[in-house]
C-alpha positions as CSV (number, residue, x, y, z in Angstrom):
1,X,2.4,-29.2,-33.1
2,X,1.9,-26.1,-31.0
3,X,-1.3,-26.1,-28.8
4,X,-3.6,-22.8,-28.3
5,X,-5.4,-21.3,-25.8
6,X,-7.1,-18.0,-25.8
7,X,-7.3,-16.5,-22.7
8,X,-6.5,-13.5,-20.8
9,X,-3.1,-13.2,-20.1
10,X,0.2,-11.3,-18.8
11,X,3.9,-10.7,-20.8
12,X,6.3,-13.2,-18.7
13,X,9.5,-11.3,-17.0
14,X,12.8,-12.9,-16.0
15,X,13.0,-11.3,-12.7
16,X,10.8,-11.4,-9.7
17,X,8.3,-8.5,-9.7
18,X,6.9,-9.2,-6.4
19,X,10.3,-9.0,-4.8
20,X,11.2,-5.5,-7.1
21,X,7.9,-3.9,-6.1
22,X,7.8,-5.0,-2.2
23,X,12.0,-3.2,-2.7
24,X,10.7,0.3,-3.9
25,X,7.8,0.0,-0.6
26,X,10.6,-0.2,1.8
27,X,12.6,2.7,-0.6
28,X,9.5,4.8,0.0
29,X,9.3,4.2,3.6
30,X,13.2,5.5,3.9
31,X,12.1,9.1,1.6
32,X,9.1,9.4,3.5
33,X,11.2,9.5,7.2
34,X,13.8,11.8,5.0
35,X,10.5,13.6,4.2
36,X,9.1,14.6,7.9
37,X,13.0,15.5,9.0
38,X,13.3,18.2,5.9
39,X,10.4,20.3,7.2
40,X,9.9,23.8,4.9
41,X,9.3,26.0,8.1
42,X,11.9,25.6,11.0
43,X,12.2,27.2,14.4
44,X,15.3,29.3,15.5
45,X,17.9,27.3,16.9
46,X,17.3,28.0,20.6
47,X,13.7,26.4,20.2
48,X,15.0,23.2,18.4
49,X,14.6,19.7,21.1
50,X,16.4,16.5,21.7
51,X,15.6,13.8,18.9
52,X,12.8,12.3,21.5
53,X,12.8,8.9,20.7
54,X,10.4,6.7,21.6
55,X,10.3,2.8,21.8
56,X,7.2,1.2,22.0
57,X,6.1,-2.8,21.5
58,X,2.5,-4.2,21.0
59,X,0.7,-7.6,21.3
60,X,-2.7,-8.4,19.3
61,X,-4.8,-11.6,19.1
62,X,-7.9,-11.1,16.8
63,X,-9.6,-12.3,13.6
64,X,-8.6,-13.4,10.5
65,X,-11.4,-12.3,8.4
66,X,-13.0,-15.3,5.9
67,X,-12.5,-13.4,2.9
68,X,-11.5,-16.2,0.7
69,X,-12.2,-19.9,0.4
70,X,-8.7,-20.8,1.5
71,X,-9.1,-19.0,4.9
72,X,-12.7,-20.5,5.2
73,X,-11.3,-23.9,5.0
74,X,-10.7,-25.2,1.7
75,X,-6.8,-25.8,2.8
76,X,-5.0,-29.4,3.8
77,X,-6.5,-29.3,7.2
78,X,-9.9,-28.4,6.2
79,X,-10.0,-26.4,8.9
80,X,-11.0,-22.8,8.9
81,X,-8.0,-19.9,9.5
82,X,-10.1,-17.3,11.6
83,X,-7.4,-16.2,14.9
84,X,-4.2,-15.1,14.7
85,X,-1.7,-13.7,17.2
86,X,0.9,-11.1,16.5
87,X,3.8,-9.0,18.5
88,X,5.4,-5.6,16.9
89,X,8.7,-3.8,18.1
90,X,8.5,-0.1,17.2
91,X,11.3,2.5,17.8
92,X,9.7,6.3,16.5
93,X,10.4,10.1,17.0
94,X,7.5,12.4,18.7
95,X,7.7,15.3,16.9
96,X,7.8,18.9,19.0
97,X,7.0,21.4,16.3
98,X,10.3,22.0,14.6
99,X,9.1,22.1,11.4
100,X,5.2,23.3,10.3
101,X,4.2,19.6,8.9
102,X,4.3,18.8,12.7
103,X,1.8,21.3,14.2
104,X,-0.5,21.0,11.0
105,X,-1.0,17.2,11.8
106,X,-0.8,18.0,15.7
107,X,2.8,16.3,16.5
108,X,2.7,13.2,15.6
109,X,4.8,10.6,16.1
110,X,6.8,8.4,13.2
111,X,9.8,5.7,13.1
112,X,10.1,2.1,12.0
113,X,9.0,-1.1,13.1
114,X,9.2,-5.1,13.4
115,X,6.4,-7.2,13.3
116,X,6.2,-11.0,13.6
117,X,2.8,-12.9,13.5
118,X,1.4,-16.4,13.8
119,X,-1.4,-18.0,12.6
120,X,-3.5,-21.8,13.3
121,X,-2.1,-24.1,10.6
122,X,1.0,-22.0,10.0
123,X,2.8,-24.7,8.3
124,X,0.8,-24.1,5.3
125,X,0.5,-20.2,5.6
126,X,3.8,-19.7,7.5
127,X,5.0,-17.3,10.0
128,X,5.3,-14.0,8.4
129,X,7.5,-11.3,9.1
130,X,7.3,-7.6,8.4
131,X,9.4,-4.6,8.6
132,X,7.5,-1.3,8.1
133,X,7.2,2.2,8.5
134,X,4.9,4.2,10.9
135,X,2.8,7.0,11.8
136,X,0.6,7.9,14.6
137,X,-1.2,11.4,13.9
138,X,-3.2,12.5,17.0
139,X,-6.9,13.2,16.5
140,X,-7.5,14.8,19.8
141,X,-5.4,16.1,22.6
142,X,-6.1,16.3,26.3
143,X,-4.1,16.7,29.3
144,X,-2.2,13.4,29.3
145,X,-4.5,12.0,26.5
146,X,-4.9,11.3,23.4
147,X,-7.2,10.2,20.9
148,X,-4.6,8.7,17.6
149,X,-5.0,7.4,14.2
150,X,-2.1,4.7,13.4
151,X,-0.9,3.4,10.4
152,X,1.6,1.1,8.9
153,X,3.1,0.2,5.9
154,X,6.3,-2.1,5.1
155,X,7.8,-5.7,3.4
156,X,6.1,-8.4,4.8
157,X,8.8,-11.6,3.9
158,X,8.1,-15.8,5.3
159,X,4.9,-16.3,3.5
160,X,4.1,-20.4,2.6
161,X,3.0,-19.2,-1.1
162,X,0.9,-21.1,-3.8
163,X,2.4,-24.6,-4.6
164,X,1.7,-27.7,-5.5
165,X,-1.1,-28.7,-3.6
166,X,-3.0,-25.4,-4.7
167,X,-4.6,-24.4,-1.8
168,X,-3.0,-21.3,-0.9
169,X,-4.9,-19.2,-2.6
170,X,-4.3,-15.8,-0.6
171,X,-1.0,-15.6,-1.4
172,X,0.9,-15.8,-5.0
173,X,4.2,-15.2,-3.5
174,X,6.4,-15.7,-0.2
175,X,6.7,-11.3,-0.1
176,X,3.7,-9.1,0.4
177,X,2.7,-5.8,1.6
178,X,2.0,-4.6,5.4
179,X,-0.9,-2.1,5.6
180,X,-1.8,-1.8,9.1
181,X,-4.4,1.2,10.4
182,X,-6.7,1.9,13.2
183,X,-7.6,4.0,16.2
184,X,-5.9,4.1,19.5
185,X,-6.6,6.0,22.9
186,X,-2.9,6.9,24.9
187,X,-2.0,7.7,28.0
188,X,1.4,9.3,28.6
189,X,2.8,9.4,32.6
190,X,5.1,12.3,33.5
191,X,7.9,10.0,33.3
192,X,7.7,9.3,30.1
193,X,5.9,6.0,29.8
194,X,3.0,5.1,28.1
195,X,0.0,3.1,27.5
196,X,-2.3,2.6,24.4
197,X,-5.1,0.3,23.9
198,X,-6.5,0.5,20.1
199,X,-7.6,-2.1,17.4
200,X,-6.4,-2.2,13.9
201,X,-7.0,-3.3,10.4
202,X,-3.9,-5.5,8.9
203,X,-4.3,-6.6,5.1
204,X,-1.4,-8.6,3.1
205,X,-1.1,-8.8,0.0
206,X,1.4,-8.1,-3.4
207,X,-1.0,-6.3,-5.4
208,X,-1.9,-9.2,-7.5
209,X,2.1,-8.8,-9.0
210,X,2.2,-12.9,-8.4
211,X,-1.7,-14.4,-8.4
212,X,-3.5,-15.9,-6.7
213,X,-3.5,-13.1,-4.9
214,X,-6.9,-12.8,-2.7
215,X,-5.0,-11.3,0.4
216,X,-5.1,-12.0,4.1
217,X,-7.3,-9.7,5.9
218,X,-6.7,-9.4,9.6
219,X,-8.9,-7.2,12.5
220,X,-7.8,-7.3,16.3
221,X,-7.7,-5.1,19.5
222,X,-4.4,-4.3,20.6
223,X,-2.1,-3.0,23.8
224,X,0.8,-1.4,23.3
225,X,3.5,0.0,26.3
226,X,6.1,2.7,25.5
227,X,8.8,4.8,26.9
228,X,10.4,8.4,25.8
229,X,14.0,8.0,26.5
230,X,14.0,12.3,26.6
231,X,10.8,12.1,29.3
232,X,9.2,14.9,26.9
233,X,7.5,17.8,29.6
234,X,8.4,20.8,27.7
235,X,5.0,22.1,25.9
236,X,5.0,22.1,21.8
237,X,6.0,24.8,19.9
238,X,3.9,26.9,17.7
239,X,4.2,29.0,15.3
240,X,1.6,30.9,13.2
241,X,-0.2,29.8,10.4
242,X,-1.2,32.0,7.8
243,X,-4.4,31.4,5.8
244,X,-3.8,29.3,2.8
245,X,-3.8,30.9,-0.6
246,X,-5.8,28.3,-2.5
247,X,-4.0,27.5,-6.0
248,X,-5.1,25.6,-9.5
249,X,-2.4,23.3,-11.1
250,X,-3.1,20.0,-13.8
251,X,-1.0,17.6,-13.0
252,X,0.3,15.0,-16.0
253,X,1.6,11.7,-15.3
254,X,2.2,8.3,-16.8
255,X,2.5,5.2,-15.5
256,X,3.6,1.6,-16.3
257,X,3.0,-2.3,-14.5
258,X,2.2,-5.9,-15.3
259,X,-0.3,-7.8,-14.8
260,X,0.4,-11.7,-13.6
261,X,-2.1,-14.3,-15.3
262,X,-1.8,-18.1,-14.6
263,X,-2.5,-20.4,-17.1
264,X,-5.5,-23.1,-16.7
265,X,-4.5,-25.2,-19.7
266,X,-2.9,-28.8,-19.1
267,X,-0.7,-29.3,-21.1
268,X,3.0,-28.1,-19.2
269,X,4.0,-29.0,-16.1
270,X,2.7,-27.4,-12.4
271,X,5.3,-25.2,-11.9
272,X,5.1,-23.3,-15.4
273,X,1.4,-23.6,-15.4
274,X,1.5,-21.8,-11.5
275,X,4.3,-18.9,-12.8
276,X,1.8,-18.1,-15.2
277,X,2.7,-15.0,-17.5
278,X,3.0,-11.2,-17.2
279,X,1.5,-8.7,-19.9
280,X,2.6,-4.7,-19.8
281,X,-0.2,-2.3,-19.4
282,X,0.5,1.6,-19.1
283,X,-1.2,4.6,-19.5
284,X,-1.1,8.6,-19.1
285,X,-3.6,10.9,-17.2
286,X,-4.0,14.7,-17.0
287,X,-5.4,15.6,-13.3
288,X,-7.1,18.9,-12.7
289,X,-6.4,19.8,-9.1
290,X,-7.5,22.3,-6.6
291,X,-5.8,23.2,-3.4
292,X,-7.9,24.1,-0.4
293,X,-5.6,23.5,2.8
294,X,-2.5,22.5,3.8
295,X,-3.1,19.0,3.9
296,X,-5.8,18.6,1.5
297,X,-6.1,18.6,-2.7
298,X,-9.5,17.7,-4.5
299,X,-9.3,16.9,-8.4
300,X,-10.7,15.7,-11.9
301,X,-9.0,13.7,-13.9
302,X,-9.1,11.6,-17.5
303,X,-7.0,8.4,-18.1
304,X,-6.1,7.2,-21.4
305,X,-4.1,3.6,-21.3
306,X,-3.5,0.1,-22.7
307,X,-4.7,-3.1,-21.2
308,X,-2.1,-5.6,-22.8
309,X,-4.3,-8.8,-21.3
310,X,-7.5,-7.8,-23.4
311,X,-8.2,-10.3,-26.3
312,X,-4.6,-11.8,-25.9
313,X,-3.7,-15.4,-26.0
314,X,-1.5,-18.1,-24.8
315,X,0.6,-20.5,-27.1
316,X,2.4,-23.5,-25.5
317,X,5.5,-24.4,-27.3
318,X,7.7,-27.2,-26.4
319,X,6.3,-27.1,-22.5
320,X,6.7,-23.1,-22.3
321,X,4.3,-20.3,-22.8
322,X,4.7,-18.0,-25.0
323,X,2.5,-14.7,-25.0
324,X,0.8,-12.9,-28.2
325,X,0.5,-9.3,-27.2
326,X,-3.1,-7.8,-27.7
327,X,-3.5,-5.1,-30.3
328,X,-3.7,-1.3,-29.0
329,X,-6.9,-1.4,-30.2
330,X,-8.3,-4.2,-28.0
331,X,-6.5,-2.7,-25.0
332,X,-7.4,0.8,-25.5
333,X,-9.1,2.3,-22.6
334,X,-10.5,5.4,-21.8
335,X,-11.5,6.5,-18.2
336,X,-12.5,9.5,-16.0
337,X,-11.7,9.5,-12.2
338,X,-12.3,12.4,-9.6
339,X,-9.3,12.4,-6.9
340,X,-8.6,13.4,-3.2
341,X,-5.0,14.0,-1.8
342,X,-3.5,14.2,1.6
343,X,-0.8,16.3,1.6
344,X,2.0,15.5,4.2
345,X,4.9,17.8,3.2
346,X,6.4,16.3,-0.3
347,X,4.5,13.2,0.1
348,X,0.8,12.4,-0.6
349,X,-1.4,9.8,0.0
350,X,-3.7,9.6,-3.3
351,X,-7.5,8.0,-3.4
352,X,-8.9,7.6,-6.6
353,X,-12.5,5.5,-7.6
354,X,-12.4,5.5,-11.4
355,X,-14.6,4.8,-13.9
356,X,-14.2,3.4,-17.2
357,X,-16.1,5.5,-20.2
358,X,-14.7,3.1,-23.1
359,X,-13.4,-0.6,-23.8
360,X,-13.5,-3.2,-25.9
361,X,-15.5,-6.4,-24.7
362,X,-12.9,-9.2,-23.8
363,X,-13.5,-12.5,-21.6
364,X,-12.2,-12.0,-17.8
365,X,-13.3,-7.7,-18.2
366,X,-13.1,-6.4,-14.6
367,X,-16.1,-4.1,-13.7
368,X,-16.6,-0.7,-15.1
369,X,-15.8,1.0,-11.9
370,X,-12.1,0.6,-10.6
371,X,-10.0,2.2,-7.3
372,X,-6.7,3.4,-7.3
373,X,-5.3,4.2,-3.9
374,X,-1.2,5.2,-3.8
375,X,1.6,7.2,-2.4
376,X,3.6,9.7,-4.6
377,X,7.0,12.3,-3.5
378,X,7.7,14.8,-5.0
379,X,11.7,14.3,-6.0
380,X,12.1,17.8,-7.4
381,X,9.6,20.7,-6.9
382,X,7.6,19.8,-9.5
383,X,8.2,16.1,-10.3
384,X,6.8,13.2,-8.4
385,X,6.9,9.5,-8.1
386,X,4.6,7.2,-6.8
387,X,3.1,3.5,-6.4
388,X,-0.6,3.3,-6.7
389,X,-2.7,-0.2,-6.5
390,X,-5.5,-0.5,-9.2
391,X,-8.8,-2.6,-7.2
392,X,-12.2,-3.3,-8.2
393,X,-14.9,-4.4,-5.9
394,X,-13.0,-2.4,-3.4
395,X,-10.9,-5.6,-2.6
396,X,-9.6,-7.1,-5.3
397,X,-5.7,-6.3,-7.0
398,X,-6.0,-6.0,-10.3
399,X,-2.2,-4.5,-10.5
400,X,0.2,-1.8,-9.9
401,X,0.9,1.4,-11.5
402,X,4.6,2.5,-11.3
403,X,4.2,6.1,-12.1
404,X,6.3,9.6,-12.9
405,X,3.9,13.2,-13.0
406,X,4.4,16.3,-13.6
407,X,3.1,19.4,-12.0
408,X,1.8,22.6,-14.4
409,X,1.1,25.0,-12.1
410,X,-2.1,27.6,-13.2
């Protein structure tokens, strides 16, 4: 006879989600190097430079920060994970001014990298690697100085997941994410090398795609050494900037994810109670945006959308789950969210705290105010598609949102 439990849950999918979504990262990182090449204002021929590549490696040693009992300690060793010590590879292109994207964000530099880091107890945490993309946008300038804000993002892959002794509860899968930012002062000799002291902040994590999934949360100082194979002397190119015409559009989009739920029932084995199940939620928003600059975009927007885990249940059946799918009107959720984007050519980096104005009361109900913090492209002129990561208490994945928009101009 079939045994229930009521709980919230998520619609169980044959393939690996954390895997699919940690692909379409490294897809993004590819269209958003293809984006910085395909500039919309070039310079003449005659003023166009050598590729300028740059190779640069780093070391860091620093903290891992206790943000979750497994890192405090709960773990086989009983020993808390709090230092860590990584090394990165980076080969990047300094831009010169070619295109107008470049002297708007004062030349910076972007490219790829390789980063390998170990941490105390890494049997049971591993020895992850990560390949990501980069950007270093200067804040300042001086003579041979400058003041940078870096920033990472990649496929981080040789995770020791959650198993069988339950301990690792950080991270739900062997992929994750790579966000990496921070300040950094360079130096730049004549001859083209360099030297950069910064510190950076380095969270992990698959955006709750396979739970647990508290994240590993890194801080650590950091020197880097470089080289410009072209020994860059030449002074930027600039051209001139016209004021911005400010400009209205409402932007429509709709998005789609799952939400990964393990089951605390037991009656079925470790392994299917750990896989847990995976519920669809989706949604569509209308986004009222304003213009200002260049590089920035302030809006208000409303969300309509369907939590699939709300009131939903779990029945075991012959040592498998099998989901029930919640009713729209149990998952119906209404929310209003204001919204800020950076603008970087045909790619924007999107922050959005949201807050929800309706929803039905279900046990496990995250808090009434949620983040959402993304990257979309614009593939066409007017049609975009991004990734965004839906938080509360400003740490916490609660999934992601695959989207496709729209843009109505006004």
């Amino acid at each position: 006879m079939p045994v229930t439990t009521i709980m919230n849950i998520s619609k169980n999918k044959p393939i690996c989600l954390s895997r699919y979504y940690l692909s379409i990262i490294v897809l993004f990182n590819i269209l958003f190097c293809n984006n910085l090449n395909a500039g919309e204002i070039p310079l003449s021929d005659s003023t166009k430079k050598q590729s300028n590549l740059t190779l640069i490696a780093f070391y860091q040693q620093g903290k891992v920060l206790s943000t979750n009992a497994f890192v405090r300690g709960n773990n086989l060793q009983h020993i808390p994970i709090n230092s860590f010590h990584a090394i990165s590879l980076q080969l990047s292109r300094q831009t010169t001014g070619e295109k107008l994207w470049e002297q708007l964000y004062d030349f910076p530099r972007y490219g790829v990298g390789i980063y390998s880091a170990r941490f105390i107890h890494f049997s049971e945490i591993g020895k992850p690697v990560a390949i990501y993309g980069m950007i270093d946008i200067p804040l300042f300038r001086w003579k041979n100085f400058s003041l940078n804000s870096d920033f990472g993002l990649g496929f981080t892959f040789n995770w020791e997941s959650f198993g069988e002794d339950k301990y690792n509860i950080a991270l739900g899968a062997e992929e994750s994410t790579y966000i990496d930012a921070g300040p950094s002062l360079e130096y730049s000799f004549e001859n083209g090398f360099m030297i950069d002291i910064g510190t950076s902040f380095t969270h992990f994590s698959n955006g709750a795609l396979k739970k647990p999934n508290f994240g590993i949360n890194t801080f650590a100082p950091k020197i880097s050494l470089g080289y410009n194979f072209n020994s860059l002397k030449e002074a930027f190119k600039y051209q001139i900037v016209s004021e911005y015409q400010k400009q209205s559009e409402c932007f429509v989009s709709f998005f789609t994810g799952w939400e990964n739920i393990l089951y605390n029932g037991n009656d079925v084995d470790s392994i299917t109670k750990n896989k847990g199940v995976y519920y669809s939620t989706y949604g569509l928003s209308a986004t009222y945006n304003r213009q200002i600059s260049y590089k920035s975009e302030f809006g208000i927007g409303l969300m309509v959308g369907y939590m699939g885990a709300a009131n939903s249940s779990i029945t075991v059946v012959n040592g498998k789950l099998e989901d029930k799918d919640a009713s729209f009107s149990d998952g119906f959720e209404l929310s209003i969210f204001p919204s800020y984007e950076l603008i970087i050519n045909r790619l924007s980096l999107l922050v959005q705290p949201g807050f929800y104005l309706y929803r039905t009361k279900y046990a496990g109900r995250t808090p009434v105010a949620y983040q959402r913090i993304g990257i979309k492209y614009d593939v066409l002129k007017d049609i975009s598609l991004g990734i965004s990561l839906r938080a509360y208490r400003f740490y916490i994945s609660d999934y992601i949102e695959w989207t496709i928009g729209y843009r109505l101009h006004l």
